[in-house]
C-alpha positions as CSV (number, residue, x, y, z in Angstrom):
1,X,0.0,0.0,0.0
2,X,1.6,2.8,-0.9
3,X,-0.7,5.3,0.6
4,X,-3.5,5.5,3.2
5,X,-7.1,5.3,1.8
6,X,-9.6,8.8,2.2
7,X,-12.7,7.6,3.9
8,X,-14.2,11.1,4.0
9,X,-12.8,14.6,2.7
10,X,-14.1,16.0,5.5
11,X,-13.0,16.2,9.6
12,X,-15.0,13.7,12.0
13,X,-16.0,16.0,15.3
14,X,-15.4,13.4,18.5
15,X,-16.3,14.7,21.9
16,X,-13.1,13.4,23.8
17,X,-12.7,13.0,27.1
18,X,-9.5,14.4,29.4
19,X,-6.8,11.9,30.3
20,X,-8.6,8.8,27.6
21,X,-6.6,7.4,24.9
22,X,-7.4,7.6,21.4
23,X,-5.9,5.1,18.2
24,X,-6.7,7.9,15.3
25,X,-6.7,5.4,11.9
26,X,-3.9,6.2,9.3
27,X,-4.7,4.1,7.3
28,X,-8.3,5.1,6.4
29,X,-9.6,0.9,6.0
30,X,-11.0,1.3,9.5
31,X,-14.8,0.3,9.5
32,X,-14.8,2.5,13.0
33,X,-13.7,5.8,11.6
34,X,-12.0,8.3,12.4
35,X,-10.4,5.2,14.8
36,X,-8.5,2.1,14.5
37,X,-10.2,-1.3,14.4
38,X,-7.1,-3.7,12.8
39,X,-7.9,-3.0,9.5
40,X,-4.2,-1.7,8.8
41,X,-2.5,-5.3,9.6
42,X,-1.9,-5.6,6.1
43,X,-0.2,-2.2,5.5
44,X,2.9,-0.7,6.5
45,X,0.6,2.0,8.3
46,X,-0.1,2.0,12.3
47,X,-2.1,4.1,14.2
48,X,-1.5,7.0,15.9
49,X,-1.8,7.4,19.5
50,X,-3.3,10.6,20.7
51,X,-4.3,11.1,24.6
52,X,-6.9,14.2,25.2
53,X,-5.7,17.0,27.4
54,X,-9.0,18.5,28.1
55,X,-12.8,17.5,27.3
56,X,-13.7,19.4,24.3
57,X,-14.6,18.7,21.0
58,X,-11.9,17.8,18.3
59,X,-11.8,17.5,14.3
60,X,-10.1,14.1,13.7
61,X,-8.9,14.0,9.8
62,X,-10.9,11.6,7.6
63,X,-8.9,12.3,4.5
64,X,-5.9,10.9,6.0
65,X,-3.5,13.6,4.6
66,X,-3.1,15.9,7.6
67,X,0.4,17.4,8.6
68,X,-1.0,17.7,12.0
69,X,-2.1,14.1,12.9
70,X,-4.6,12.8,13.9
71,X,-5.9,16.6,13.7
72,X,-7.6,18.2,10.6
73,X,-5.1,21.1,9.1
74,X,-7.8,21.6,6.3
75,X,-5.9,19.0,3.6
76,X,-8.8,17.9,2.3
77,X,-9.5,21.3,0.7
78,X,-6.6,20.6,-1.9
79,X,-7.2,16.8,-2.7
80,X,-9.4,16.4,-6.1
């Protein structure tokens, strides 16, 4: 695989919760998007671990080409 896959062009909003861990997909073939479920055991892509600072709502990336992972940085605006 040579790149991850773009479930959505659009940010997922998750209410997260201070001090819980998150596994943000990378590779986009999670069924349980914008997070990990296993699909990416046949990839060279692995998660990304994100813990939440605060509770507060946060734009997760669905197109899977943020700089600022697992974050949206707006990336999806410039993919066709």
């Amino acid at each position: 695989m040579s790149g991850p896959e773009i479930p959505q062009k659009s940010p997922y909003p998750v209410e997260v919760v201070e001090g819980k861990k998150y596994f943000w997909c990378a590779c986009g073939k999670s069924a349980r998007q914008p997070f990990c479920d296993g699909a990416h055991a046949d990839t060279d892509i692995t998660p990304l671990h994100y813990t939440a600072t605060t509770d507060k709502t946060l734009f997760f990336c669905g197109c899977k080409h943020t700089a600022s992972a697992p974050l949206c940085d707006g990336s999806h605006n410039a993919l066709d």
